[in-house]
N, C-alpha and C positions, 0 to 999 in steps of 0.2 A: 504494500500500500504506500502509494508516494507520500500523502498526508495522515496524520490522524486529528482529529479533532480534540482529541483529551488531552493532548499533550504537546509541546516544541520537540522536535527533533533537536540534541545537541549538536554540533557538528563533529564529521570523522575527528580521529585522532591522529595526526601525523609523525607518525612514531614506527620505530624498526621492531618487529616482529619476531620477539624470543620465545623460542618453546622448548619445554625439557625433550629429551630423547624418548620419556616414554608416552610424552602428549603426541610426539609427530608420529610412533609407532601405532597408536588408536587408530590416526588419522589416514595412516597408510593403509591399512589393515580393512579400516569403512572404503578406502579410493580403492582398493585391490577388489574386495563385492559390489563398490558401484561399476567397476568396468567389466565384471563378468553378467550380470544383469544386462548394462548397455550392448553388450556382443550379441545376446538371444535377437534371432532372426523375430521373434515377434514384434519388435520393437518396428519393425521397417514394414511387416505386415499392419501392422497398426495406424503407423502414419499414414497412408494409404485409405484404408476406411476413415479415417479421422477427413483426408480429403476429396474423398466421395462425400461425407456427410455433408461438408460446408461446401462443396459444387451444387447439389440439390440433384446428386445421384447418388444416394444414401444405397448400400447393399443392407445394412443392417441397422439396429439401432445401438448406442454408444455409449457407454457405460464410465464414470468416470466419480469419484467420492473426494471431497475436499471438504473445508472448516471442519476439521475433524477435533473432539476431545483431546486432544493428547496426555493432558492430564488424570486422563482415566484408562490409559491404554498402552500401560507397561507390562509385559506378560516378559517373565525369563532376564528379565534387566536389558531388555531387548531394545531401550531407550533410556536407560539409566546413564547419565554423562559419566568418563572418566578421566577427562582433560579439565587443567584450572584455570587456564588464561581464558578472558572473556574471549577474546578475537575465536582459540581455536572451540570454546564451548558454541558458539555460535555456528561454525561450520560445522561440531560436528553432532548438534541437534539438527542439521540441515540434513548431512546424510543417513544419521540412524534414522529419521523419518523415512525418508525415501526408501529405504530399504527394509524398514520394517511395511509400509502399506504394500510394495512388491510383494513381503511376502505373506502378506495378509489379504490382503483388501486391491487387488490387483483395479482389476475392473477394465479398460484400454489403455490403463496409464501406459506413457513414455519414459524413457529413461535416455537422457542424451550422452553422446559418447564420450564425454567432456565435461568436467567438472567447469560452472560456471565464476568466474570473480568480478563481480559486480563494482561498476565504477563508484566511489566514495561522492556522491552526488546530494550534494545539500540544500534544502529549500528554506525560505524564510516563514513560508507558510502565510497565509491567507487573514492575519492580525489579530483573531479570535480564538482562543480555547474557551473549551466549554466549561460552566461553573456549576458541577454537578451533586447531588446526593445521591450513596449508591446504597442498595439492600442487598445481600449477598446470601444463599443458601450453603454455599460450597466456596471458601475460601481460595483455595486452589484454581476454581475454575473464572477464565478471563472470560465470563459472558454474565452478563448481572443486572439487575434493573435500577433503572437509574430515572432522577428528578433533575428535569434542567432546572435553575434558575435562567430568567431571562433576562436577555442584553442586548436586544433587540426592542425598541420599543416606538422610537418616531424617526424621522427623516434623520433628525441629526447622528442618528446610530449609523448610516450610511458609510461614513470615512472611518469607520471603524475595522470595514472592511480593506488589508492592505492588500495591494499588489504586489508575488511573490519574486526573490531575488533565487535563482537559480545559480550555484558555485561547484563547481566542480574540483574538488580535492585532489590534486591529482601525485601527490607524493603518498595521499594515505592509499590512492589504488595500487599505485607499484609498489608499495610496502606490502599490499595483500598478494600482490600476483606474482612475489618475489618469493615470500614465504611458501604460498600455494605450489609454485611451480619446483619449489624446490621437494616439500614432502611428498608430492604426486610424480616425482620423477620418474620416469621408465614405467608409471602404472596408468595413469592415464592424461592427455592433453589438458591446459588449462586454459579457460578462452574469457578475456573481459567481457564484460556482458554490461551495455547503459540501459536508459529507460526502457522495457518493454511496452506493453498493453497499459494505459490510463484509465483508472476507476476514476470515470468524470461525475460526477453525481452534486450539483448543487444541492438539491434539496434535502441529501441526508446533513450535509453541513447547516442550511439555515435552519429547519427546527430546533436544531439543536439548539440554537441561539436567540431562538425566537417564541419558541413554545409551540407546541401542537394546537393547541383550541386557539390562540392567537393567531396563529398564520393562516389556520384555516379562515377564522371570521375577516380575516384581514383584506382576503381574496375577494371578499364582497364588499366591505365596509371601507377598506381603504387601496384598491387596485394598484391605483399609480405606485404610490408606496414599493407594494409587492415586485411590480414591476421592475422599480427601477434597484432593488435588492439582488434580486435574480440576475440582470445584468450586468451589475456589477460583478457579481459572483462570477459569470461567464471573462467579463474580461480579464479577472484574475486567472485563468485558468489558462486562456489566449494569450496572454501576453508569457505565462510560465512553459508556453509550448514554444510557442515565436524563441524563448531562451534555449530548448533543449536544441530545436531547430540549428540554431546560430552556431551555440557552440560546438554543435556534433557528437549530441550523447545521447540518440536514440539507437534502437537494436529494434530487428525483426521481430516479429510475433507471428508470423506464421509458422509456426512448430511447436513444440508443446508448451507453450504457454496459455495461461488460462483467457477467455476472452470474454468480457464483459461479467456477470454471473453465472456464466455455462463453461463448455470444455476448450477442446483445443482450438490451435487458429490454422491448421494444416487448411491451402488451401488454393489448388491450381494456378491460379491468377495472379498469387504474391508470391515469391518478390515480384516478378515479372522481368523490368529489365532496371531493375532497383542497382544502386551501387551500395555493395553492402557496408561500403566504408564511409559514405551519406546516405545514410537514414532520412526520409522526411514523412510525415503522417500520411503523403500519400502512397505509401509501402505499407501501410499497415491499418490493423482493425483499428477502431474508435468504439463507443459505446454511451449508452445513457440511463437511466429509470429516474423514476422520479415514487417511492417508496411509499409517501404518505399521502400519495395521491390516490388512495386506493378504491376510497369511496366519494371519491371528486366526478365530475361528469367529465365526458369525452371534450369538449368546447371548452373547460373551463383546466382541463388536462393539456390540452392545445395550448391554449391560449398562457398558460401561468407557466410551462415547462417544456413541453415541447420545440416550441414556435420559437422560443430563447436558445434552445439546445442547437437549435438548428446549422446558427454560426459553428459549431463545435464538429458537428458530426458530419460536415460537405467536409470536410478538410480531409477524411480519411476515406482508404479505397472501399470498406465493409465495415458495414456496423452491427451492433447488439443491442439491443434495446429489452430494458425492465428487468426488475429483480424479485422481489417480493409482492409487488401489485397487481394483483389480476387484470388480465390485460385484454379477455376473451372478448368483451363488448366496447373496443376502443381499437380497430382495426383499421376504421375509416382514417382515423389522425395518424397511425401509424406508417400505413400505406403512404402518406405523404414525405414520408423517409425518403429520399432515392435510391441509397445505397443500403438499404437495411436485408441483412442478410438473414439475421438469428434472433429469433425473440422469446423471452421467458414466458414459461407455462407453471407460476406458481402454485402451490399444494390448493391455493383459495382463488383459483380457475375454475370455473364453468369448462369444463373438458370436453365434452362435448360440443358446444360452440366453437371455443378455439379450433379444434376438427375441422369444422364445419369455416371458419372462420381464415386459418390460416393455409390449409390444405395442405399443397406440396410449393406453393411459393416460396418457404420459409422452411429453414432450419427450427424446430418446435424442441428448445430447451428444456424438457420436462424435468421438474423440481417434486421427487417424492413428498410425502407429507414426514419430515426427521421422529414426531412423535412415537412414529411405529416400532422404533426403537430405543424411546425412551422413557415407555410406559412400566408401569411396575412388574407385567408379564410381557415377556417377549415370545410372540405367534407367528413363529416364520412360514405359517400357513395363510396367517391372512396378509404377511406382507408379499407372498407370489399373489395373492388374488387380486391387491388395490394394482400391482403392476400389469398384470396380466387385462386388467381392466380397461385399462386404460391403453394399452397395445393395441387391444382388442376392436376399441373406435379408433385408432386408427387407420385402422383396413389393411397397413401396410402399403398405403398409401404417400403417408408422410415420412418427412425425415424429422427423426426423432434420437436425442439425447437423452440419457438420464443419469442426470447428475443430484448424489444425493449432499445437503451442504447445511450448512446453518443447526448442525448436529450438535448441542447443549451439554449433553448427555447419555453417558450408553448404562447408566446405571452402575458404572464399573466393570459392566461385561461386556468386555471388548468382542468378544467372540458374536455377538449380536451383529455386530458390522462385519466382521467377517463372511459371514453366514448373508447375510442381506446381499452384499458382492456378487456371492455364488448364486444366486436366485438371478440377483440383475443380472448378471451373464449368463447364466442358461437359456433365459427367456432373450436376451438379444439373439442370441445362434435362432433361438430355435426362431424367431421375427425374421427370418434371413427374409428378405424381396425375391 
């Protein structure tokens, strides 16, 4: 996530990268199983369907599990850190992940053949954090409910919002990629890797700052207002691209990076005849939702988020649109995307209309409903049924993703996700076109 809202990003540390001999052995030891993983010929069959799906010649449907617990999902110390330095516990909660859902929770994940080191790329951020109360059930787990205070209130709150300064650290990246390429030596390639795929999403940032029942009434009671908040908000986002642009720290997304709230960006038409050494948004996906518009009408959806988004999402060659909001009766305002390729099919979808609604134009991101596995009993009977259901109207008609995500809790029983995987991937084989 390039921003968060709860919080400032520090900046990198510009500092040379010591680690003991038995932190770089962990580390080689996780780079020696991620290179045997990335070698399986599945990987390359994979990518392949992944770019059928997003051409809109889907053979099958797509299986892919992310926002996963982790904090509930150590089985064998199979995620337990043994490194001290933050730098390498951070790489190497990177790879015990990745190698524990391979051998868990597969689904079409990818695995690239290359360890990534990501450019040390620092933003100012958008001038707002948010001023919260939070309730917590589960101390451990980073998902919680929370009380904005609001800081959002009349016009004068406007300049509140800053325009982001984009720095690229570039002695803390060859500090990472010096270190990196040294422990992964003879096991596997190391490749910098800048900005991917941008979660552009105004409106999960202004609620937060403005209050839910306020912005909603706001839409009616004080438009302009709303208006010109939202715009704002876009041109911070615009002018943080126009930066990554300039200085040349964007990276491809078509390949297994995630795209919008759905799966991968595998996808004929990209790069194309892109120079992979300039990057510009027209190489890659974009994306948009607008989250709490969920029970807002199609015109007034349009009109407060779309219609603003729109500057945002011409800029990119394929787009994604919605996350969480049902989107099944707002197809008309959609449709008005030009480049919109993929769009979310949340658990609180009218599934049937979407059917009906987006057919085979459209990549159909289908979002299981997460509770199925986070009820007090887990029924891996009724969770083939809700899928199989929903397949079902399909007709095999569509192309169809299922990616399960926004997962809270497995109850501590990891093996529930597990098991869920193997359901979602049998029923894709067996959905073959």
């Amino acid at each position: 996530m390039l921003h968060d809202p709860s919080h400032k990003e520090a900046p990198p540390v510009e500092a040379e990268i010591k680690l003991k001999p038995e932190e770089q052995d962990v580390l080689r030891r996780l780079g020696a199983r991620i290179a045997e993983i990335s070698a399986d010929p599945v990987n390359g069959v994979r990518a392949e369907l992944w770019k059928n799906l997003n051409d809109l010649d889907s053979k099958r449907p797509m299986v892919w599990i992310n926002e996963i617990p982790w904090h509930e999902m150590n089985v064998n110390d199979e995620l337990t850190l043994k490194t001290e330095h933050p730098w390498a516990r951070d790489l190497e909660t990177r790879l015990r992940r990745t190698i524990y859902q391979w051998d868990h929770l597969q689904g079409d994940m990818i695995v690239s053949p290359f360890i990534e080191c990501p450019l040390a790329i620092h933003s100012t951020d958008f001038g707002i954090i948010e001023d919260v109360q939070v309730a917590r059930t589960d101390d451990s787990n980073d998902i919680y409910s929370r009380h904005f205070e609001i800081q959002i209130k009349d016009m004068d709150d406007l300049e509140k919002i800053k325009m982001p300064v984009i720095t690229h650290y570039e002695k803390a990246t060859e500090y990472s990629f010096a270190a990196m390429s040294r422990i992964f030596d003879g096991i596997m390639p190391v490749k910098k890797t800048g900005q991917t795929h941008i979660w552009f999403t105004p409106w999960d940032y202004l609620i937060r700052w403005w209050g839910i029942q306020e912005a909603m009434m706001d839409l009616v009671m004080r438009p302009e207002m709303v208006h010109a908040f939202v715009d704002r908000m876009v041109d911070a986002w615009m002018i943080e691209l126009d930066q990554f642009v300039e200085q040349n720290l964007l990276s491809l997304d078509c390949n297994n990076t995630r795209i919008g709230s759905g799966g991968y960006g595998y996808i004929s038409d990209l790069p194309g005849d892109a120079d992979p050494g300039c990057v510009t948004p027209a190489d890659m996906w974009g994306c948009s939702n607008a989250q709490i518009f969920s029970e807002v009408s199609p015109q007034m959806h349009w009109e407060f988020a779309v219609e603003h988004d729109m500057r945002w999402l011409k800029r990119w060659k394929h787009t994604y649109y919605g996350c969480c909001e049902p989107l099944d009766g707002k197809m008309d305002i959609l449709r008005r995307i030009p480049n919109l390729r993929k769009i979310s099919v949340s658990p609180w979808s009218n599934t049937i209309r979407a059917v009906e609604q987006m057919g085979a134009d459209y990549v159909m991101s289908r979002k299981p409903n997460p509770a199925i596995v986070a009820e007090s009993g887990w029924e891996p009977e009724r969770a083939e049924q809700e899928l199989r259901e929903f397949l079902d109207r399909t007709d095999r008609r569509c192309h169809v993703e299922l990616i399960m995500k926004d997962i809270s809790t497995v109850k501590y029983k990891p093996q529930r996700l597990w098991e869920w995987a193997d359901i979602a991937s049998g029923l894709a084989e067996e959905y073959c076109r």
